[in-house]
MILUM-842048 format. One record per residue (C-alpha): residue number from 1; residue in one letter; x, y, z. Coordinates in steps of 0.05 Angstrom, whole numbers, plus 32768, in hexadecimal, padded with zeros to 4 digits. Last residue first. Layout:
BEGIN
   num   residu      x      y      z
   NUM        a      X      Y      Z
...
END
This chain:
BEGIN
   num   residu      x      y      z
   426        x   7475   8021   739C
   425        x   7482   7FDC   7383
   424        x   7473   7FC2   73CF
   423        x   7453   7FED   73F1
   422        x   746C   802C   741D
   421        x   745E   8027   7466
   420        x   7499   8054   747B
   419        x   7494   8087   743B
   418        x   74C5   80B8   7421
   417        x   74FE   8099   7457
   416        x   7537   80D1   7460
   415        x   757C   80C7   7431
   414        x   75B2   80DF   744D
   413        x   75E9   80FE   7424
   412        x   7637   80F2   7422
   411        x   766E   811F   740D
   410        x   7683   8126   744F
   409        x   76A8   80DE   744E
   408        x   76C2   80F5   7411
   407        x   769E   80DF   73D1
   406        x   76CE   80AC   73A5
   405        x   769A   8077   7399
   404        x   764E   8094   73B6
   403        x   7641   8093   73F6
   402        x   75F0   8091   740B
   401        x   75DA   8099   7451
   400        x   7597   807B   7463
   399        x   756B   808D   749A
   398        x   7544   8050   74BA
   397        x   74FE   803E   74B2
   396        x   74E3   8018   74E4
   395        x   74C7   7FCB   74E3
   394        x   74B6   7FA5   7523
   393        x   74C4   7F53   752D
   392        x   74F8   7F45   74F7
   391        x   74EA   7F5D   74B0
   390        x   74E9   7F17   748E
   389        x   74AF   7F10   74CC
   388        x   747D   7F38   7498
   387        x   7482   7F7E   7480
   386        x   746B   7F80   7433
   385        x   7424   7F83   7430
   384        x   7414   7F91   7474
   383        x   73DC   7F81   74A2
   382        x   73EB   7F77   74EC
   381        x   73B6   7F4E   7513
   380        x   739C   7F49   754F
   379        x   7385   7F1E   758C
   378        x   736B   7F2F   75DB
   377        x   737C   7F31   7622
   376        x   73A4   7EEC   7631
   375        x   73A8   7EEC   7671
   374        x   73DC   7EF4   76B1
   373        x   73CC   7EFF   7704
   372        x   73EC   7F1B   7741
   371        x   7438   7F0D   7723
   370        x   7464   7F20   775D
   369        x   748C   7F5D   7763
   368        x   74A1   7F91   7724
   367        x   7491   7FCE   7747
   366        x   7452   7FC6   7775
   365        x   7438   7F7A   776C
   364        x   7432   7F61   7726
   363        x   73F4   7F5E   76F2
   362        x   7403   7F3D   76AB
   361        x   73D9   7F4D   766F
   360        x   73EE   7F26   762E
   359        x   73CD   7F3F   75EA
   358        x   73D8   7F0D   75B5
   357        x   73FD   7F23   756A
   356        x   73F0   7EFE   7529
   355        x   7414   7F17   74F3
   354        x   742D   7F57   74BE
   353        x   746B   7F72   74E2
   352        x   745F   7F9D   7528
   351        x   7464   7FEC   751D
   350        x   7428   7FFA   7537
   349        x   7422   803F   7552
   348        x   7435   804B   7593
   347        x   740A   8022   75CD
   346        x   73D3   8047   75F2
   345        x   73C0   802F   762E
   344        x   7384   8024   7653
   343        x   7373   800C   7699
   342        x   7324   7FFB   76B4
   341        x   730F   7FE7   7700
   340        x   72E2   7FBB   7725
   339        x   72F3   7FB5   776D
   338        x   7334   7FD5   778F
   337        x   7371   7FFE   776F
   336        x   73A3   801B   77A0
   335        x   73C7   804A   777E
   334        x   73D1   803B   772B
   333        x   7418   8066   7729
   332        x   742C   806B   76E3
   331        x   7479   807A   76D3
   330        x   747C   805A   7691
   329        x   74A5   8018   76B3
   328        x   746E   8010   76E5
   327        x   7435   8013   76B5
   326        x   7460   7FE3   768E
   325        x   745E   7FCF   7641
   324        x   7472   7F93   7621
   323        x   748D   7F8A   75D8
   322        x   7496   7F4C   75A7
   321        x   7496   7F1A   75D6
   320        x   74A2   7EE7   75A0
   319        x   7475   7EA7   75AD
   318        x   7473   7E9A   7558
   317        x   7421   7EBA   7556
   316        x   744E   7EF3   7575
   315        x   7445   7F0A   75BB
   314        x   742F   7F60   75C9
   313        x   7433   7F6B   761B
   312        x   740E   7F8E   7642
   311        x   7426   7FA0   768C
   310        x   7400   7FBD   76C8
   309        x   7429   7FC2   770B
   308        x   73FE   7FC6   7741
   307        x   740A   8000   7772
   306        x   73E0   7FE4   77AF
   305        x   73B3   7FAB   77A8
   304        x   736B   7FAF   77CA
   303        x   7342   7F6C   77C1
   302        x   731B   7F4F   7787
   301        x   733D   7F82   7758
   300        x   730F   7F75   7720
   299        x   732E   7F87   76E1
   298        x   731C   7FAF   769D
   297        x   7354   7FB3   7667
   296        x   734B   7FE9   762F
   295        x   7386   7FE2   75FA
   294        x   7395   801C   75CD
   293        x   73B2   800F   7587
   292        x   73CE   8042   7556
   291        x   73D8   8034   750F
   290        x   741F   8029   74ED
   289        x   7413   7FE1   74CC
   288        x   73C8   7FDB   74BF
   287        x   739D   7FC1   74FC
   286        x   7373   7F85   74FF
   285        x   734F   7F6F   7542
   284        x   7322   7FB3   7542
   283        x   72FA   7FD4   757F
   282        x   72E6   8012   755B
   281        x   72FA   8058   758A
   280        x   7310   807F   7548
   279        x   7358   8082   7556
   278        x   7355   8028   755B
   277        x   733D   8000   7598
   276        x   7354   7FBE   75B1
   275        x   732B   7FAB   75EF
   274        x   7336   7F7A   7627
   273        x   7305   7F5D   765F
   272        x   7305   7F43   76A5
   271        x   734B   7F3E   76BC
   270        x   734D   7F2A   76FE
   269        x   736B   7F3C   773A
   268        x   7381   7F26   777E
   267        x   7393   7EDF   7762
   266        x   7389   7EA6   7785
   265        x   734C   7E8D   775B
   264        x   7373   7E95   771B
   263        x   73A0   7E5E   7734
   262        x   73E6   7E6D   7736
   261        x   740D   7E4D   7701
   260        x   7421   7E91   76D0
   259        x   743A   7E5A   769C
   258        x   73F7   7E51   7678
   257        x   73E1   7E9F   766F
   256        x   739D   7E92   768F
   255        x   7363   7EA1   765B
   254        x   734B   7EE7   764F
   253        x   7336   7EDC   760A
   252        x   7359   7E94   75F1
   251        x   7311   7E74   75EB
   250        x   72F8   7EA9   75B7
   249        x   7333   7EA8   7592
   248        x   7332   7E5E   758A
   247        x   72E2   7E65   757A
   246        x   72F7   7EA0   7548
   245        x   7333   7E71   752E
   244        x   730A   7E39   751C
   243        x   72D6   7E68   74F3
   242        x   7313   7E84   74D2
   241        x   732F   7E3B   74BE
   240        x   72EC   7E1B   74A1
   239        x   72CE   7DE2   74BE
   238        x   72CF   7DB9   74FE
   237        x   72B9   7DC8   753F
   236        x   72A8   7DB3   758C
   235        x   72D9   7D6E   7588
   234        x   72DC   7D59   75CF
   233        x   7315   7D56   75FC
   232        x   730C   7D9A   7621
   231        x   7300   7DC0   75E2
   230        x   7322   7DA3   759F
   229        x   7315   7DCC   7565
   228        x   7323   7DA3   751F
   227        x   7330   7DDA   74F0
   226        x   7336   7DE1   749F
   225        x   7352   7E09   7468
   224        x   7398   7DFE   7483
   223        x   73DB   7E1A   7477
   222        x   73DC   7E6A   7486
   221        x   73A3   7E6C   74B7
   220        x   73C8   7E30   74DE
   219        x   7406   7E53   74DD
   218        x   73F2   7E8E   74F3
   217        x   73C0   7E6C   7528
   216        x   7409   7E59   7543
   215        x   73F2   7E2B   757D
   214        x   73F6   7DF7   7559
   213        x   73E2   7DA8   7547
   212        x   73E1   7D96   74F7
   211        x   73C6   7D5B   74D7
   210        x   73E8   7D67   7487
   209        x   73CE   7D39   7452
   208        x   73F8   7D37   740B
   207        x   73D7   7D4C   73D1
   206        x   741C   7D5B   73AF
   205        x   740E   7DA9   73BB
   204        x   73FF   7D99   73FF
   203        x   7445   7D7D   740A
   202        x   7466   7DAF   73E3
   201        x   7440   7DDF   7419
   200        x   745A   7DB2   744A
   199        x   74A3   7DBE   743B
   198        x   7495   7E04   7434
   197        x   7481   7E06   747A
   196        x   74C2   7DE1   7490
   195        x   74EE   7E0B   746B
   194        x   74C1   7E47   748D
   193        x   74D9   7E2C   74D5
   192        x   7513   7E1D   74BC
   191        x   7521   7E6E   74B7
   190        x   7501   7E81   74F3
   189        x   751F   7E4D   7518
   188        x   750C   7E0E   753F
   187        x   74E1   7E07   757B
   186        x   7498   7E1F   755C
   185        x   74A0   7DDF   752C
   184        x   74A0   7DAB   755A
   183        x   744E   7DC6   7567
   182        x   7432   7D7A   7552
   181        x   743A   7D69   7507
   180        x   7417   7D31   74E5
   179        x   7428   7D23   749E
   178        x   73FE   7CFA   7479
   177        x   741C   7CDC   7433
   176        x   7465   7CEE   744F
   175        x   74A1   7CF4   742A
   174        x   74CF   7CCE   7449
   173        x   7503   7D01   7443
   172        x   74D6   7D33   746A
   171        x   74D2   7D09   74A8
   170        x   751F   7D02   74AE
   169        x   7525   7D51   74A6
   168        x   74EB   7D5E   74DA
   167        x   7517   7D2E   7505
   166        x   7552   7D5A   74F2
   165        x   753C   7DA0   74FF
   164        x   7519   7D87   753E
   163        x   7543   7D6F   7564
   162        x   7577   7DA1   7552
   161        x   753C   7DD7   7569
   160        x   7536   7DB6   75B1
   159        x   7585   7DC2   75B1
   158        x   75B2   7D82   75A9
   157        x   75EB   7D6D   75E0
   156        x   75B9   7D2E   75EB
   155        x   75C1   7D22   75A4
   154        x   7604   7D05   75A3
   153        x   762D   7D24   756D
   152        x   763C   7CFE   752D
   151        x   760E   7D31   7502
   150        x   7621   7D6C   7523
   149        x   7642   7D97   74F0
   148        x   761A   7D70   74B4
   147        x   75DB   7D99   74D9
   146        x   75B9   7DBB   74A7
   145        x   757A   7D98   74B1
   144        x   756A   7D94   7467
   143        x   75B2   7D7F   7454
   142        x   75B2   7D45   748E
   141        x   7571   7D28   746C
   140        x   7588   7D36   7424
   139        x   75D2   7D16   7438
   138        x   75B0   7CD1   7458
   137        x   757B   7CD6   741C
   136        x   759E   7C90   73FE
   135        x   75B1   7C77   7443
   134        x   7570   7C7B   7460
   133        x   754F   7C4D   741D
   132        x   7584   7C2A   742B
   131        x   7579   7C1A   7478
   130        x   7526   7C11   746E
   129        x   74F3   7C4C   7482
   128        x   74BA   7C3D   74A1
   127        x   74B2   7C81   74D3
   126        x   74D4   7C5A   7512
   125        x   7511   7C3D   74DA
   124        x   7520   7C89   74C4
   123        x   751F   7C9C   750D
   122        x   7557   7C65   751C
   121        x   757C   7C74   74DF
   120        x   757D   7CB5   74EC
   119        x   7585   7CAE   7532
   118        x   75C9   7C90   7522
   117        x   75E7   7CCB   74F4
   116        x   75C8   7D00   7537
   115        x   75F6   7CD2   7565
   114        x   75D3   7CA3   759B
   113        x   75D2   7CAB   75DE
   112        x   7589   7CD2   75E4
   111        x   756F   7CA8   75B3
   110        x   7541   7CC4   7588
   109        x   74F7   7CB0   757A
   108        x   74D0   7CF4   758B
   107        x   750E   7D21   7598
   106        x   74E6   7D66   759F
   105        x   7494   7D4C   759B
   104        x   7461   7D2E   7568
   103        x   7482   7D2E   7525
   102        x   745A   7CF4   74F8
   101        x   746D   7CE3   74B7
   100        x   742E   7CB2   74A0
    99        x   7430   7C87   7461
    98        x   73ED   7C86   7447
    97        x   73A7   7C6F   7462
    96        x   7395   7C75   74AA
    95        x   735A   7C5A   74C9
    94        x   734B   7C71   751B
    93        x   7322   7C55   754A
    92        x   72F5   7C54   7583
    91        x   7305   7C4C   75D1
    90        x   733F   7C4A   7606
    89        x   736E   7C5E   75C2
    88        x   73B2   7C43   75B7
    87        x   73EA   7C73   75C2
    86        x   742A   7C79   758B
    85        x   73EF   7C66   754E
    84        x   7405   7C9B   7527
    83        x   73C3   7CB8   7535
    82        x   73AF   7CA6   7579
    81        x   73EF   7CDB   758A
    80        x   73CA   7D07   755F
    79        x   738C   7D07   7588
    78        x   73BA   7D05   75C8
    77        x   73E1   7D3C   75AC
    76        x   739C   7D69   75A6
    75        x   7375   7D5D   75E7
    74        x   735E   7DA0   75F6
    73        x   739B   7D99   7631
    72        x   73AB   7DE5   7614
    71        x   7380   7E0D   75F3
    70        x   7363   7DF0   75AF
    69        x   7380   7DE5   7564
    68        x   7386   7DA4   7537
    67        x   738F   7DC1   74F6
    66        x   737C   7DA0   74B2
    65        x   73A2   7D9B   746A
    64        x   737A   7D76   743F
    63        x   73A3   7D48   7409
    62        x   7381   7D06   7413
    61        x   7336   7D0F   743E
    60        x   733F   7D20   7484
    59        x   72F6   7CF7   74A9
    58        x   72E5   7D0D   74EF
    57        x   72C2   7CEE   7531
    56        x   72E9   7D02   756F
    55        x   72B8   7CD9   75A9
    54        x   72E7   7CF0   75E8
    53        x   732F   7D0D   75F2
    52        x   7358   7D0D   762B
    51        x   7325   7CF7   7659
    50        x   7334   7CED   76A1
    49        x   7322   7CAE   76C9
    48        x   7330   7CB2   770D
    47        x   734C   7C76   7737
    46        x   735A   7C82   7785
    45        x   7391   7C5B   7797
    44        x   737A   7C2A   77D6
    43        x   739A   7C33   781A
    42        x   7391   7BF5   7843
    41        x   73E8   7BF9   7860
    40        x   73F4   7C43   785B
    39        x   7445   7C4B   7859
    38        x   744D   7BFC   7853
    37        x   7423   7BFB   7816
    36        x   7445   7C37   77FD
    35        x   748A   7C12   7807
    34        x   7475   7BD3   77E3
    33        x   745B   7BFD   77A9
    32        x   749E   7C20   77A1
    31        x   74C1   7BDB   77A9
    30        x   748B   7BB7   7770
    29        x   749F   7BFD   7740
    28        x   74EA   7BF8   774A
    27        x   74E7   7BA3   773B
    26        x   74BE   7BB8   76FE
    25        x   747C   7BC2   76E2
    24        x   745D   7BC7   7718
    23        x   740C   7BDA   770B
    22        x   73D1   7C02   7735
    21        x   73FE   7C38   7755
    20        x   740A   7C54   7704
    19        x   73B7   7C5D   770F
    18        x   73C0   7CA5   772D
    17        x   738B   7CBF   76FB
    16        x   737A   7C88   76CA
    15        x   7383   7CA6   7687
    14        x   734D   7CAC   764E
    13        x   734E   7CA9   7600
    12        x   7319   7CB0   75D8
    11        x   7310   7CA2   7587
    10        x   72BE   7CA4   7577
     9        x   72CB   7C9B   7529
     8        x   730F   7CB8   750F
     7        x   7321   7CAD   74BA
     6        x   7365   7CCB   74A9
     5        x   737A   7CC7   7458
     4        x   7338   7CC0   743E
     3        x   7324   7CC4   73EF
     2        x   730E   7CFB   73D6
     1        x   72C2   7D02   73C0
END
């Protein structure tokens, strides 16, 4: 048996609901809490105990590579949070055993003042690092970030993805035994983004431990073998990726779309189920690059609505809105819709790169008018052997005009595509 690099018996961690009344920690907080007492003199703060995360039991052993995954407030960054020790747990514990490089959130451990040379050294120093041993990968770290331009500039005029690109540089140069990574990644670039993924696959390939929070079931699928499934605080799986990512799926199926903010009970309708179905009427989740798809979306108008607008839109395992289609916009009149209901529509063929695509349907008011409600319909994937995100977000073949040295500019021939899904080799 391996030896372990994360051991976790019964960790919890709960928060005292409107508890930051209970304790003044300075001369601002002991004014505030004069004033309140003055405002309603015998009032008492009401003290609720919520649950971030409860009884987590698991054992990582030394060069695993695991995914932390669940729906949003699942409890994940305050697991890994327990983890690098930045929060202390309300109950159980935690063991780990190697030198941890921990990424947790955009600008975790910088100074908002200080240069990007001086948070460095600072970030180095967080993560265990001493002054020389900074100094001596000072070039590798700046290098890797690709930042020498703005090295001496005050990070507060950074980007979220300049954060990132050099603490993930910093954290890479200390060469990590466990390396915890919360989401940073899905700020930066395309392209760091896969410097950073190979970085962890030399990791792995050095036995190295990688804890991993995302949204990006890509990216899980692609690095890790194994799952911990948070639901609600508590641990409700762990084992094998695809069996992870059916429960995840599962749970995402006509969820709220997290930004829309309007409780689901306000809204006048409500998505009630969602269907991907190829030519032959199969309900499918993968699809080869050119197929058609047809979505089937029933809803529950819970009261009459007049004209809504209808709109399905195609997001990328990465958050890219890849494509979004209107009934509006394509000239389709729904009428005044009332009670249970069904809408389909019938996208072009496929012409998405090989990934991870979600279904988003959103519901306005007539024309483009306020949002009535927003899920997250369904999953799928694009198969392809050759076009992945290198190719951008769609793929089409494009005529070609060939010139050869000395031809005229009428001399020239086009050159038609013999095959747009061709294979590689082919």
């Amino acid at each position: 048996m391996s030896a372990l690099a994360v051991e976790v018996e019964g960790l919890g961690k709960h928060y005292l609901l409107g508890a930051n009344r209970q304790r003044a920690d300075t001369l601002r907080d002991l004014i505030a809490a004069a004033a309140r007492s003055a405002l309603t003199p015998g009032a008492r703060a009401v003290r609720q105990r919520f649950w971030a995360l409860k009884g987590a039991t698991f054992r990582i052993a030394q060069g695993e590579s695991v995914g932390i995954i669940g729906l949003n407030g699942a409890g994940k960054s305050t697991l890994l949070k327990m983890l690098a020790g930045i929060i202390e747990p309300s109950e159980g514990w935690a063991r780990i055993c190697g030198r941890v490089g921990a990424l947790l959130e955009v600008g975790t451990g910088f100074h908002w003042e200080l240069t990007g040379r001086e948070n460095v050294y600072l970030y180095g120093s967080i993560l265990g690092m001493s002054r020389r041993e900074i100094a001596c990968r000072f070039d590798a770290i700046v290098a890797f970030a690709e930042m020498a331009q703005f090295i001496d500039t005050p990070v507060k005029r950074y980007s979220s993805g300049m954060y990132v690109r050099l603490a993930f540089s910093v954290a890479a140069q200390l060469e990590p035994e466990i390396l915890l990574i919360d989401e940073v990644l899905a700020v930066g670039d395309l392209s760091f983004q896969r410097k950073c993924t190979d970085f962890a696959r030399n990791l792995q390939k050095r036995s190295a431990t990688i804890v991993c929070v995302s949204h990006n079931m890509h990216s899980i699928k692609t690095m890790c073998d194994r799952v911990i499934y948070l639901r609600k605080g508590s641990v409700v799986f762990d084992g094998p990726t695809e069996r992870g990512l059916e429960l995840y799926e599962k749970d995402c199926r006509l969820s709220d779309l997290a930004w829309i903010g309007t409780p689901r009970e306000e809204w006048p309708i409500e998505i009630t189920g969602c269907e991907l179905i190829d030519e032959n009427g199969i309900c499918r989740s993968v699809w080869d690059f050119g197929k058609p798809l047809r979505v089937r979306i029933s809803f529950n108008a819970k009261r009459m609505v007049a004209d809504p607008n209808f709109i399905v839109a195609f997001t990328r395992a990465d958050g890219v809105v890849c494509c979004n289609y209107s009934s509006e916009a394509d000239g389709i009149a729904a009428g005044q819709i009332t009670g249970p209901g069904r809408i389909e529509i019938e996208a072009p063929p496929l012409k998405l790169v090989s990934d991870m695509y979600s279904v988003s349907v959103l519901v306005r008011e007539r024309g483009f008018g306020k949002i009535v409600c927003g899920q997250v319909g369904a999953t799928f994937h694009v198969r392809h052997a050759l076009f992945d995100t290198h190719f951008g977000v769609y793929h089409e073949p494009a005529t070609w005009r060939f010139c050869p040295a000395g031809a005229d500019k009428h001399g020239d021939s086009a050159i038609a595509p013999s095959n747009q899904g061709h294979q590689p080799g082919r």
